[in-house]
C-alpha positions as CSV (number, residue, x, y, z in Angstrom):
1,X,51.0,169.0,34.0
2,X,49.2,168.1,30.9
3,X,49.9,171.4,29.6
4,X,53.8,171.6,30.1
5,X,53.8,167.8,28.6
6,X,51.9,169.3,25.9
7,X,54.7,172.2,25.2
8,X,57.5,169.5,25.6
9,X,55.9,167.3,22.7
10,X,55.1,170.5,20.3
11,X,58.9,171.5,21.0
12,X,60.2,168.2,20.1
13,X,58.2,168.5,16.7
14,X,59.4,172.0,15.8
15,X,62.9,171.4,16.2
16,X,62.3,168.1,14.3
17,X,60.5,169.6,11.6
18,X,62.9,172.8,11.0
19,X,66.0,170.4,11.2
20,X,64.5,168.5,7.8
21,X,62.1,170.3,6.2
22,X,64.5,173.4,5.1
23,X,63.1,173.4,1.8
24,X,64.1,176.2,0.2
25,X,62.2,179.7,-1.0
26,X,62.8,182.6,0.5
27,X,60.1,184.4,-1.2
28,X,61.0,188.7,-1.5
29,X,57.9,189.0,-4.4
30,X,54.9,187.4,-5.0
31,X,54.8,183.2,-6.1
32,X,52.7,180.4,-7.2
33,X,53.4,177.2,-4.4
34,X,50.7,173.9,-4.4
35,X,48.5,175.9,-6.8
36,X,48.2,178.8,-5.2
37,X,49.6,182.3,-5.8
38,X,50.8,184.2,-2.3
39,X,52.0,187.5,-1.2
40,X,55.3,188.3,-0.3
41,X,56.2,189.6,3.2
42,X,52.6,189.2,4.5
43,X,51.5,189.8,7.6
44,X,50.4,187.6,10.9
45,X,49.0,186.8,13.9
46,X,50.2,183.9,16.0
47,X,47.8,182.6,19.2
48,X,49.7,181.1,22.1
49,X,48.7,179.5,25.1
50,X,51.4,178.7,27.9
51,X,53.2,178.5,31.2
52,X,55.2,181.4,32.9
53,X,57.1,181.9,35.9
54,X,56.8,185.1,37.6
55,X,59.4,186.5,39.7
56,X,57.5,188.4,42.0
57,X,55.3,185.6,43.7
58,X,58.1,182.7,42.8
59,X,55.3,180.5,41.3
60,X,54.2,179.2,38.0
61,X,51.7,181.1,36.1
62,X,49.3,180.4,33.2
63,X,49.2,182.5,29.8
64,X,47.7,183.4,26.7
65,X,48.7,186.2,24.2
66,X,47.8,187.3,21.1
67,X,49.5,189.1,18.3
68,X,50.0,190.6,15.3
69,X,52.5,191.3,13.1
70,X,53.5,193.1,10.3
71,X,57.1,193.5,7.9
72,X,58.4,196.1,6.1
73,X,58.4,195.0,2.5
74,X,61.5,195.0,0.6
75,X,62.7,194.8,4.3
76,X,63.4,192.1,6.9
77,X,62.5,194.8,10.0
78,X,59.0,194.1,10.9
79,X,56.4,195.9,14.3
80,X,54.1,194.0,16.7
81,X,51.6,194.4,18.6
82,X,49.8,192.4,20.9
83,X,48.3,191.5,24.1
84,X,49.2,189.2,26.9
85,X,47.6,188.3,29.6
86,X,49.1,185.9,32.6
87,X,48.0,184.5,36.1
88,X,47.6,181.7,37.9
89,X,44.8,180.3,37.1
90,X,42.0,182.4,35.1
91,X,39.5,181.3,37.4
92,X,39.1,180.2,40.8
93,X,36.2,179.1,43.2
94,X,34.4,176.2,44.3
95,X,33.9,174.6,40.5
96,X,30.7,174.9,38.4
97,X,28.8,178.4,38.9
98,X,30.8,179.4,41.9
99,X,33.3,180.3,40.1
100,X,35.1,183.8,40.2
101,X,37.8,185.9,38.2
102,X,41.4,184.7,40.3
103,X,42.7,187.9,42.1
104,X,46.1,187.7,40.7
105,X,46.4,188.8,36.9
106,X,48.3,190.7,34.6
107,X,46.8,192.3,31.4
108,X,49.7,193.5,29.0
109,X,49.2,195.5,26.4
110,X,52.6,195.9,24.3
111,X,53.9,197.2,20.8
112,X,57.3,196.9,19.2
113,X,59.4,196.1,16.5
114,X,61.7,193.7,15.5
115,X,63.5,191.4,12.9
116,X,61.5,188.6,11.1
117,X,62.9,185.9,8.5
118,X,60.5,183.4,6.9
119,X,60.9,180.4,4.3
120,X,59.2,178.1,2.7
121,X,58.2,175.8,5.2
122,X,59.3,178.2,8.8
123,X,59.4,181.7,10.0
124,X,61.4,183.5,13.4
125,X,60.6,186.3,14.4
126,X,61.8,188.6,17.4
127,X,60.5,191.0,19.2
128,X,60.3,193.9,21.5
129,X,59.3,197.3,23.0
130,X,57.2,199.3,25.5
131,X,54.3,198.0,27.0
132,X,51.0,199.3,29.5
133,X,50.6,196.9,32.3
134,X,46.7,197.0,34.1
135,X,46.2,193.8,36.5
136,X,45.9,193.4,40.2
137,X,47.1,191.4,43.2
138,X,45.6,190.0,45.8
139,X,45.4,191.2,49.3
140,X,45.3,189.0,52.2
141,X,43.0,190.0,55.2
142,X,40.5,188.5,58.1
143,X,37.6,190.9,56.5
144,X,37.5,190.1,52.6
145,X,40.1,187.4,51.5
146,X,39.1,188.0,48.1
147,X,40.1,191.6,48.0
148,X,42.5,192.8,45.3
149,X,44.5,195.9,45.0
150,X,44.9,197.6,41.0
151,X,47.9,197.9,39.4
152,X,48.8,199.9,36.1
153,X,52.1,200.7,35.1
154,X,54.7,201.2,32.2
155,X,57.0,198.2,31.2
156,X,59.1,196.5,28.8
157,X,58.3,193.1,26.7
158,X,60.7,190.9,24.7
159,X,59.7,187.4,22.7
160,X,61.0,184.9,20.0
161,X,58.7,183.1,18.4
162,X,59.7,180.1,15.6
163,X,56.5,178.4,13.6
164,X,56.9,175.2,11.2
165,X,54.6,175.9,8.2
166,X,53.2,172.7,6.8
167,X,51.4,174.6,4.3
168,X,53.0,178.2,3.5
169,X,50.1,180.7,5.3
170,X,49.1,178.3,8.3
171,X,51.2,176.5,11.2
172,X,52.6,175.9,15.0
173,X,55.3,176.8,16.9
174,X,56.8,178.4,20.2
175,X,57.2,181.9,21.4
176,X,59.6,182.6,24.4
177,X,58.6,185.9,26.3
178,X,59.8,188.2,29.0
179,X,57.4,190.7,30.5
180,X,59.2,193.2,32.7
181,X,57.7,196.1,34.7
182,X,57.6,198.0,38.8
183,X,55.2,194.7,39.7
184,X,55.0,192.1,37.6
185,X,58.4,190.2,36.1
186,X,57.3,187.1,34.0
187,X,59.0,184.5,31.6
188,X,58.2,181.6,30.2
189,X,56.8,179.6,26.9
190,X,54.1,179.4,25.0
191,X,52.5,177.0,22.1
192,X,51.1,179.0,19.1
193,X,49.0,179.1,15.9
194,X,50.4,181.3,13.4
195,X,47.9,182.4,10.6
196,X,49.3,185.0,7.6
197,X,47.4,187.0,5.3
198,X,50.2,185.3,2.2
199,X,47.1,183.5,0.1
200,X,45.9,185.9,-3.1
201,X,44.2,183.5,-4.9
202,X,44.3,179.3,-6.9
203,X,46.5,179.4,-9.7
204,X,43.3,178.2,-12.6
């Protein structure tokens, strides 16, 4: 609960921030901005954690993903590449030291390409390609109830992801995602960090 409350409040902000704050650069070459000089078209990473709903099992899943991205210069086509990773809770068990990996997770590893725009003070980006999917689901029996069978498959991933910049190279924002393959079907939202490689050096 405290976790979707938290991605309500951080979506409120975004929208609020990108409908007022469309100061405008749209920097194609390299630029001095608050005494510092900064790359053009660098590249980032953005670090979400989240909520998800997978199709499969009809229930609500949690998420965290990581990835990075990089744009052709001169260009606004850009790849990914990234990993995600979503179940229903990352651990399970009594609480304390008795706890255990849960049975049901997926482990996405995925690489695309995509179109990016970024300004002064936001950037969007989408997303999407071909993905390998290794994760497991659990098996229900009288013998072992924590017994798990291994999945590994090919699939598909798509996601959108907006950040408001209050300084040029660091900020927040959301990423949408869809994760589609034979045994897992996911979507849902995350709240990032998105960190760029734009900062050369202080303008002296």
């Amino acid at each position: 609960m405290l976790l979707k409350k938290l991605i309500l409040l951080l979506t409120t902000i975004v929208i609020s921030q990108s409908l007022w704050a469309q100061e405008m650069l749209n920097p194609k070459e390299d630029f001095l901005y608050d005494g510092k000089y900064f790359g053009a078209y660098p590249p980032y990473i953005t670090f979400g954690l989240g909520y998800g709903y997978n199709t499969m099992t009809s229930k609500g899943e949690q998420n965290l993903a990581l990835d990075f991205h990089m744009q052709i210069k001169k260009t606004d086509f850009a790849f990914n590449a990234g990993y995600f990773a979503s179940t229903p809770r990352f651990l399970e068990g009594g609480g304390g030291l008795d706890q255990y990996f849960s049975r049901q997770k997926i482990n996405d590893f995925h690489a695309g390409a995509g179109y990016r725009y970024e300004r002064l003070k936001s950037n969007f980006g989408v997303y999407g390609g071909f993905s390998f999917v290794a994760g497991r689901s659990p098996v229900d029996t009288i013998v072992n109830s924590n017994a798990y069978i291994l999945r590994r498959t090919p699939g598909l991933y798509l996601q959108a992801n907006f950040s408001h910049k209050p300084h040029y190279d660091v900020g927040y924002g959301l990423t949408l995602y869809a994760v589609y393959s034979r045994y897992y079907k996911i979507i849902g939202v995350q709240a990032h960090i998105f960190l760029s490689s734009a900062f050369k050096a202080y303008n002296r």
